[in-house]
LUMROTOR-604996 format. One line per 5 residues: number of its first residue (from 1); for each residue x, y, z of N, C-alpha, C. Coordinates in pm, 1 decimal, padded with zeros to 6 digits. Layout:
BEGIN
NUM = X/Y/Z/X/Y/Z/X/Y/Z; ...
This chain:
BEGIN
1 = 02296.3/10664.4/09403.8/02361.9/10770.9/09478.1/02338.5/10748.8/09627.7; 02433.5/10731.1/09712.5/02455.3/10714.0/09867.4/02435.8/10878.3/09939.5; 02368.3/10891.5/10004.9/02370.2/11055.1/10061.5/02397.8/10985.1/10241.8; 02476.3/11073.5/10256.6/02572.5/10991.6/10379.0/02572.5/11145.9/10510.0; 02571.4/11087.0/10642.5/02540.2/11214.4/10727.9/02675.6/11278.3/10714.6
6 = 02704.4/11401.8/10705.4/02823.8/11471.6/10713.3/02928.2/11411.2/10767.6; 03075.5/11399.9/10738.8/03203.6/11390.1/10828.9/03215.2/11233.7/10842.1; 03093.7/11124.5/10763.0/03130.7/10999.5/10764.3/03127.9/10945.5/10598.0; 03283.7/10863.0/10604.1/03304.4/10841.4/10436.5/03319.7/10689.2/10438.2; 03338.0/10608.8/10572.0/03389.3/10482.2/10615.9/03252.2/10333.6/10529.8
11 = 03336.1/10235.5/10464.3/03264.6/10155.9/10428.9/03138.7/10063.4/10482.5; 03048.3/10059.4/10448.6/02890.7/09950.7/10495.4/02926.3/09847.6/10417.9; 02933.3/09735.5/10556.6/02929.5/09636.1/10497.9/02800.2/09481.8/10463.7; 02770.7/09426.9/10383.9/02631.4/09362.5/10397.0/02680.0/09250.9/10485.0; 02630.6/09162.8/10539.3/02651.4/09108.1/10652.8/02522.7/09029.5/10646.3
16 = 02465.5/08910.4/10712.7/02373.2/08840.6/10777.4/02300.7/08871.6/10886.1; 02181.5/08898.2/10909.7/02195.0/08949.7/11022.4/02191.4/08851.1/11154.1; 02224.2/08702.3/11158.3/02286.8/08625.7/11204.5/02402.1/08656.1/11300.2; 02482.6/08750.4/11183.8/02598.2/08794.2/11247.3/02583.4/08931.7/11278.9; 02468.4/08998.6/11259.2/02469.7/09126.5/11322.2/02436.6/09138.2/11437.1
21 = 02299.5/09123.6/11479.3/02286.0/09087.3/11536.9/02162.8/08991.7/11598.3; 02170.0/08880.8/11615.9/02102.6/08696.9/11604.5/01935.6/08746.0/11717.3; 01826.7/08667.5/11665.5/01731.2/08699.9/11737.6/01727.2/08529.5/11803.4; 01668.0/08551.0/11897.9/01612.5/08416.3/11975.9/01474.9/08456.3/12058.3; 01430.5/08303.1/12045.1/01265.2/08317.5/12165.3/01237.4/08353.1/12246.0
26 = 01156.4/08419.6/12263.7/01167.3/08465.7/12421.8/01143.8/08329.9/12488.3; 01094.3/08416.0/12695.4/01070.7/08272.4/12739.8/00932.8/08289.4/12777.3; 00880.4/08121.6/12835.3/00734.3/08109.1/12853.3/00694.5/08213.4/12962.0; 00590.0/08271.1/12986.1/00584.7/08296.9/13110.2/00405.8/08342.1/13115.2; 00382.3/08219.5/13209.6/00222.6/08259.1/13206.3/00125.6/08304.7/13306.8
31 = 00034.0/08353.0/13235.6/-00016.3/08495.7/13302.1/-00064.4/08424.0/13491.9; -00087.1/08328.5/13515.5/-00080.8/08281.3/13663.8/00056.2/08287.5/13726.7; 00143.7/08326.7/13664.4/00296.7/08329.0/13700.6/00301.8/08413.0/13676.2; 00273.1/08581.1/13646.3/00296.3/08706.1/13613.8/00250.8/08753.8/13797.1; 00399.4/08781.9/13840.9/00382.0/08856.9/13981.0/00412.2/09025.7/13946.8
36 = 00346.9/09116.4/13956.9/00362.4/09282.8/13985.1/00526.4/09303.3/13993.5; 00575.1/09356.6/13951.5/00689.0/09461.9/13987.2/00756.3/09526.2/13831.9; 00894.0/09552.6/13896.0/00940.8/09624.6/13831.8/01006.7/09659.0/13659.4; 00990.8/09511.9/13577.7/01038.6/09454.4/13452.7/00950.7/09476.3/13351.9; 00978.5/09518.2/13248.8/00860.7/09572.9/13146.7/00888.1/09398.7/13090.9
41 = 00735.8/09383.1/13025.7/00737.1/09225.5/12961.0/00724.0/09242.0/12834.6; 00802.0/09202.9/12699.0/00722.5/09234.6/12599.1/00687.2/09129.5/12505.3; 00611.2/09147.2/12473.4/00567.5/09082.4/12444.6/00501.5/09077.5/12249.3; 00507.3/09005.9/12148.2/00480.6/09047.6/12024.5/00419.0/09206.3/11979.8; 00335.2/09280.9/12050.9/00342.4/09354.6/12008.9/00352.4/09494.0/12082.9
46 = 00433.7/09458.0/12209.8/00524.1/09569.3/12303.2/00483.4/09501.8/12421.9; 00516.1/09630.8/12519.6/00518.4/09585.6/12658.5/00351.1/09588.0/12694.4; 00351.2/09490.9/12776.4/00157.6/09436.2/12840.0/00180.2/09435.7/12987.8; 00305.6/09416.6/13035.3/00267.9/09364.6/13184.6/00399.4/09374.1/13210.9; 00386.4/09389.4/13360.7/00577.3/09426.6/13449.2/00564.5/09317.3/13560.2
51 = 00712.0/09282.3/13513.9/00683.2/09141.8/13606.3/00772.8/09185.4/13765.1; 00801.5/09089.1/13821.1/00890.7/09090.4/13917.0/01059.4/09048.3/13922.4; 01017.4/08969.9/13836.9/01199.4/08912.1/13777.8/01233.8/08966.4/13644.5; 01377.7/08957.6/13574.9/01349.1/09001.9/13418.7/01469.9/08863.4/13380.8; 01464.9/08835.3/13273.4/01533.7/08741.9/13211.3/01627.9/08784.8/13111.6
56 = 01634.1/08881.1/13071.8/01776.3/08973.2/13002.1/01756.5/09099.2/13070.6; 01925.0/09150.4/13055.5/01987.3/09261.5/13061.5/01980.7/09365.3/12976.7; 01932.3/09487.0/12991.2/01910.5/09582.3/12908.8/02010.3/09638.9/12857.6; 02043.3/09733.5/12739.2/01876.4/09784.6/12647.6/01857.9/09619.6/12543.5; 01778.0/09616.0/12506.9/01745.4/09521.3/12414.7/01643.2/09578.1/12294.3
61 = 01649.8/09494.3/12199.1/01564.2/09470.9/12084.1/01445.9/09351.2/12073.5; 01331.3/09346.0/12050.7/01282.6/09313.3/12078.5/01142.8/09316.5/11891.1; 01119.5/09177.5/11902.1/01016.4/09195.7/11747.8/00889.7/09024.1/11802.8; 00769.2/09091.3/11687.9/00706.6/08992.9/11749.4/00712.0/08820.9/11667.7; 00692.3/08728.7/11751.7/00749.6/08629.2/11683.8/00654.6/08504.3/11616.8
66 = 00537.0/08560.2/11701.5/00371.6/08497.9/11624.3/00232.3/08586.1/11722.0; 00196.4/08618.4/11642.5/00030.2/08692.5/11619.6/00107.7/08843.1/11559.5; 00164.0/08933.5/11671.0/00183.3/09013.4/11547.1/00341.7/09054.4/11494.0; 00350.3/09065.5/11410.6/00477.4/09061.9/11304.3/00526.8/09172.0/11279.5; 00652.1/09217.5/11295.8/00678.3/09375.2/11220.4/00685.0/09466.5/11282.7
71 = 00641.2/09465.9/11400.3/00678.3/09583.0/11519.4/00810.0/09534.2/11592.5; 00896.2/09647.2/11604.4/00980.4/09652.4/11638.9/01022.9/09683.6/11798.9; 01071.7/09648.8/11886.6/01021.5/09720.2/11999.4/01184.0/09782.7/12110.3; 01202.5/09865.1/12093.9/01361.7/09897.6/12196.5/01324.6/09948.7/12336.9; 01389.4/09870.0/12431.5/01362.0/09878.4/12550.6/01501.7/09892.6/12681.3
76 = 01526.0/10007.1/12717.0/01614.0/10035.4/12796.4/01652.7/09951.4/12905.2; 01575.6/09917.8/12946.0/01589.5/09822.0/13098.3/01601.0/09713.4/13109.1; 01638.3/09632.1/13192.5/01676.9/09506.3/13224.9/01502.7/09405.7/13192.1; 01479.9/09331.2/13093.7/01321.9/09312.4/13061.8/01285.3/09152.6/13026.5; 01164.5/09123.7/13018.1/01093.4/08977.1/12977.6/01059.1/08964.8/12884.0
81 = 01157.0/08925.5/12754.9/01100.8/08910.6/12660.3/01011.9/08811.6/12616.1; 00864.3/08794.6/12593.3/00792.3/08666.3/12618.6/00800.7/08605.0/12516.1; 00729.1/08462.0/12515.4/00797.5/08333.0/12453.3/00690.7/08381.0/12279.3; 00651.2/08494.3/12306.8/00548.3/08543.2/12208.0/00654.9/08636.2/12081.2; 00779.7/08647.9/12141.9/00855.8/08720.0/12062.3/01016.8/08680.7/12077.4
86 = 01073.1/08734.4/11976.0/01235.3/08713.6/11941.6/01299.3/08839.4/12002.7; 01422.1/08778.8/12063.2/01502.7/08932.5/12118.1/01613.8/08929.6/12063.2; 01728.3/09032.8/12049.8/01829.1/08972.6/12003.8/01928.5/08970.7/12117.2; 02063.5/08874.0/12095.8/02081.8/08793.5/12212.8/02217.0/08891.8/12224.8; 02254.7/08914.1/12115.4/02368.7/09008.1/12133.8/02372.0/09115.9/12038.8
91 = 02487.1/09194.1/12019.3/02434.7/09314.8/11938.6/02594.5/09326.4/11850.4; 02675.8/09242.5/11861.7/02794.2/09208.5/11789.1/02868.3/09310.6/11774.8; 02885.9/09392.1/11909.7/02951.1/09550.9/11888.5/02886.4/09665.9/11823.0; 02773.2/09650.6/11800.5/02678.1/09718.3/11757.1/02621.1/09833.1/11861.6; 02518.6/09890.9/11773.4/02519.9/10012.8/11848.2/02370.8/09999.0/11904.1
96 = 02337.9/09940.7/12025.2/02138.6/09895.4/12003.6/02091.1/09954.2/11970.6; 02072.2/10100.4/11974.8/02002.8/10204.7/11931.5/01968.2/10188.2/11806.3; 02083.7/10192.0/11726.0/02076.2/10141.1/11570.5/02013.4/10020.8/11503.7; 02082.2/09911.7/11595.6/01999.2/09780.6/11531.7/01879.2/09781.8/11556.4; 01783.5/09889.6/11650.0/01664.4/09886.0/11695.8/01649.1/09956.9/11507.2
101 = 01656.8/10081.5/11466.7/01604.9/10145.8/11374.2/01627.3/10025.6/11260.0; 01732.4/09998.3/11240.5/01810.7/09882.8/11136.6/01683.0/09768.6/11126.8; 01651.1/09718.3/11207.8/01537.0/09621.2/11214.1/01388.9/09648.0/11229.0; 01353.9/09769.7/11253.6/01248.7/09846.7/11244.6/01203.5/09840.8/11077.1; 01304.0/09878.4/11022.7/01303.2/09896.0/10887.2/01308.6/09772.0/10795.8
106 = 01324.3/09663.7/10867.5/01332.9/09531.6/10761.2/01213.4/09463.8/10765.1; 01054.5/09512.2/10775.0/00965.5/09420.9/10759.7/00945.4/09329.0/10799.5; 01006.3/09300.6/10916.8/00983.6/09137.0/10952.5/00892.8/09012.9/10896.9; 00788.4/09088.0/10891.1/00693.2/09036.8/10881.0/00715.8/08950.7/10702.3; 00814.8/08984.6/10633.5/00809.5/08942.1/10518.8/00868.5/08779.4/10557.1
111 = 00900.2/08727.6/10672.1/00956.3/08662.9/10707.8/00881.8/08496.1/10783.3; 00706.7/08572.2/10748.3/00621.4/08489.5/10862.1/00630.8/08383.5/10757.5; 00578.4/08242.7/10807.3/00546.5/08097.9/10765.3/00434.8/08059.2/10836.4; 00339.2/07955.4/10829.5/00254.8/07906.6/10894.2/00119.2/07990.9/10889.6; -00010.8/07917.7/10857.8/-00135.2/07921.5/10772.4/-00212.8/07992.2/10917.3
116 = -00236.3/07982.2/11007.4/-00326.1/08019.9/11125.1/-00284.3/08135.6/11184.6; -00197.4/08093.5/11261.7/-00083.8/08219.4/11309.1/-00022.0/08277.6/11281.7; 00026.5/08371.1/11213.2/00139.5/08400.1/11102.4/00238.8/08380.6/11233.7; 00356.6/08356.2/11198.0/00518.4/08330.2/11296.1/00590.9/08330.4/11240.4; 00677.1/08463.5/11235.7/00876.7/08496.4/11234.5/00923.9/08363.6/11194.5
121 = 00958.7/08359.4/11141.3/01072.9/08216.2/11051.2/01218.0/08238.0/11109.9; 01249.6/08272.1/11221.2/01399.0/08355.4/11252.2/01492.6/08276.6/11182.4; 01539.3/08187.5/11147.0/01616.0/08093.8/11045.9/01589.0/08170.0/10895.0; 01534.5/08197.9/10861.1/01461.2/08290.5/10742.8/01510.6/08429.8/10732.7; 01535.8/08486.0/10840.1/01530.4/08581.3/10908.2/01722.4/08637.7/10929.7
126 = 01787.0/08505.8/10994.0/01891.6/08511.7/11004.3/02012.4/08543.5/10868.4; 01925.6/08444.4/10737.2/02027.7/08467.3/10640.3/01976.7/08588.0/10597.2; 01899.4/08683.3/10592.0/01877.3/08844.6/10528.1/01958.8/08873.9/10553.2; 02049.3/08967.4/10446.5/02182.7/09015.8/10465.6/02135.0/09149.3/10468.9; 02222.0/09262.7/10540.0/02200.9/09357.4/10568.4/02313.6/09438.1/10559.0
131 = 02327.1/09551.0/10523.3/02422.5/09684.8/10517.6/02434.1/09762.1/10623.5; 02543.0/09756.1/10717.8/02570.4/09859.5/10818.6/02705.5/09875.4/10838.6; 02699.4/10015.7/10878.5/02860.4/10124.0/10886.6/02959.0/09974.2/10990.6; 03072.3/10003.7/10949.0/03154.7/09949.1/11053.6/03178.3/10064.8/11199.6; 03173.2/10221.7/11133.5/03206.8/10302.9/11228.7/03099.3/10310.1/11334.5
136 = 03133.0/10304.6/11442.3/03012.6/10296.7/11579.0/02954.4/10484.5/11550.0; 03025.6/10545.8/11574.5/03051.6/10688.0/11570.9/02901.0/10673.7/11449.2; 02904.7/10634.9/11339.6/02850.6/10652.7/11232.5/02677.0/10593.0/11247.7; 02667.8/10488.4/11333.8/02538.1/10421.7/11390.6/02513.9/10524.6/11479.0; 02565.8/10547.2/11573.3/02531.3/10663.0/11688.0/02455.5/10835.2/11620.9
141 = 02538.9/10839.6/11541.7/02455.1/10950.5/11441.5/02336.5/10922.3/11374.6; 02372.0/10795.4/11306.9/02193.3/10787.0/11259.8/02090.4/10729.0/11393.9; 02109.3/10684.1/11474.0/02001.0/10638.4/11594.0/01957.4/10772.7/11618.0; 02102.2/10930.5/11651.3/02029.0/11025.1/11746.5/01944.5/11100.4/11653.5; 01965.4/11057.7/11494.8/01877.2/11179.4/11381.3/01751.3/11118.8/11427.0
146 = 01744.4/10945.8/11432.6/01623.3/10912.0/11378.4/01511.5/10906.2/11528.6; 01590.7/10942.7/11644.5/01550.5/10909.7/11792.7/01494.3/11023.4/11779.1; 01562.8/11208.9/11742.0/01540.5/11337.1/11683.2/01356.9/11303.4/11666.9; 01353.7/11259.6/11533.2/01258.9/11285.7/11440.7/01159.3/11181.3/11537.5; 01148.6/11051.3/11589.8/01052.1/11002.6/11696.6/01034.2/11091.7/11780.9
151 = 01097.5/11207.0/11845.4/01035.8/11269.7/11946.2/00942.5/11353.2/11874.4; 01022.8/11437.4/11796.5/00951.1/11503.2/11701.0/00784.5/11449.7/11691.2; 00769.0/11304.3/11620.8/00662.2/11274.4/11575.7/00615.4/11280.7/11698.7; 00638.4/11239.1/11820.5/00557.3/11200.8/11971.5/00515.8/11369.2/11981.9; 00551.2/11455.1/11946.2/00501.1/11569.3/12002.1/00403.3/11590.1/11935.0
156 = 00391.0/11619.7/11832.5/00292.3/11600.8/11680.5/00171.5/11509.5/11741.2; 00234.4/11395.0/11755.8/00132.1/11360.3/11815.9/00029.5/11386.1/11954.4; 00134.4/11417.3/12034.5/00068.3/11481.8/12164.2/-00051.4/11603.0/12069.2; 00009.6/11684.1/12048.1/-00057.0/11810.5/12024.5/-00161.4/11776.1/11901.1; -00158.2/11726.4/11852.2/-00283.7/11629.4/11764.8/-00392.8/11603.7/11877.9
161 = -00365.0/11530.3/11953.4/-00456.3/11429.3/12059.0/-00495.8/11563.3/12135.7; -00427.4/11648.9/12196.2/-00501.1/11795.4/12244.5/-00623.8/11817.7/12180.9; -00565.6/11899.9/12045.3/-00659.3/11948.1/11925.9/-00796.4/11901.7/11905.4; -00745.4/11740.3/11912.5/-00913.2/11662.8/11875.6/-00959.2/11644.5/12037.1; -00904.3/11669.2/12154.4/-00974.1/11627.0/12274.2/-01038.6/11801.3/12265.5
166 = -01018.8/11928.4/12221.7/-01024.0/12085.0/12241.1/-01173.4/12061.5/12132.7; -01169.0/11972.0/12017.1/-01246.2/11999.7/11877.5/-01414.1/11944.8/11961.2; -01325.4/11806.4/12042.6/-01460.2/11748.6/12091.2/-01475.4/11808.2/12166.0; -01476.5/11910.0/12277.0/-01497.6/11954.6/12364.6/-01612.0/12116.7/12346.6; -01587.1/12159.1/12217.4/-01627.2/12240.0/12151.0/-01743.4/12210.5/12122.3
171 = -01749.5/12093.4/12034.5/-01854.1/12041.0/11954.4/-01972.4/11972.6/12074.1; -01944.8/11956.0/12185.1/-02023.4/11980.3/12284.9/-02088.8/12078.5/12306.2; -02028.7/12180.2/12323.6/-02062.7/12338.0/12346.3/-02192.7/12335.8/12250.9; -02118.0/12379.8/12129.7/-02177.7/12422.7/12050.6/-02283.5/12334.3/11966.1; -02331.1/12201.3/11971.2/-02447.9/12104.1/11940.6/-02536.6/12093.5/12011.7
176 = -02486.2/12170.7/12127.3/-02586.6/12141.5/12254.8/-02653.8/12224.1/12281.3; -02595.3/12357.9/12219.5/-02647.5/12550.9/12247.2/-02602.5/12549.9/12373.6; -02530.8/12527.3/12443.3/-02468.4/12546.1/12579.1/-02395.2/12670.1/12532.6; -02308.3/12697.2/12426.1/-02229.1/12771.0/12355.8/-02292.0/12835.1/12199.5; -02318.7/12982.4/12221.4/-02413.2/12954.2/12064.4/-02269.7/13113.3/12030.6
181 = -02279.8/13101.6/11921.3/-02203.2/13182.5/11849.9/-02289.0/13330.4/11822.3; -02262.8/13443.4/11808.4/-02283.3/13564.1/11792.5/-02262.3/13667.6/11672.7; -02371.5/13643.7/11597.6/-02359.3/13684.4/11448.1/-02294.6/13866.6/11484.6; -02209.2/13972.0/11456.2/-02226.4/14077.5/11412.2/-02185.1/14176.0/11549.3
């Protein structure tokens, strides 16, 4: 049974994601050559460092391509993807937003080869066939549910990280008798 977002009935088709959309290497760029400015760098397992130049045009997709595997990474801005990870080079009329969630969700990591380092097989990678709407309209709806529910979790999380910074702050108080409680 397919449970489909309201008002879309239009066919998914499986596809390669070769042809969805193709990942490639990032480029070298080493840390004596990392000048300050404005370019988020990312690097296998997100952004580490902002360079001064960027080597693609934003938004992009972004996954890691050896040490770590399976994180997914979407990045608005014009950015450096390092030679540590795969970006994808185009998005084949696609919706980035989507192919960011779309590839979030495929495990990459089921994809590693090599005994020391684990490393992305992107050839491996390329023939996984994949299911997505032809309708753009129809990607754009699932990116803004699932973009929805990430803020969602980021708040959850904020207010988590409060809670336990309020719990420890307490547990100061009160281990220390700085704060003693009042029977009655």
């Amino acid at each position: 049974m397919n449970i489909r977002l309201p008002g879309f009935h239009g066919e998914w088709t499986m596809k390669p994601i070769a042809l969805v959309a193709p990942l490639q290497r990032g480029f070298d760029l080493p840390t004596r050559e990392l000048t300050p400015g404005p370019y988020p760098v990312v690097y296998s397992n997100g952004v580490e460092a902002f360079h001064s130049k960027f080597m693609v045009k934003g938004p992009g997709v972004v996954t890691g391509r050896s040490g770590t595997l399976g994180r997914v990474h979407y990045v608005e801005a014009d950015f450096w993807p390092h030679n540590t990870s795969l970006w994808v080079t185009r998005f084949g009329g696609n919706v980035p937003r989507f192919i960011y969630y779309l590839y979030d969700s495929l495990r990459f990591e089921r994809f590693a080869s090599g005994s020391g380092v684990p490393t992305l097989n992107r050839n491996d990678a390329h023939t996984f066939r994949v299911a997505i709407p032809a309708d753009l309209d129809e990607q754009r709806a699932i990116a803004a549910v699932l973009s929805d529910m990430d803020a969602e979790l980021a708040a959850l999380e904020a207010r988590r990280g409060k809670t336990r910074a309020l719990k420890q702050a307490m547990m100061q108080e009160l281990l220390t008798g700085r704060t003693r409680l009042v029977n009655g």
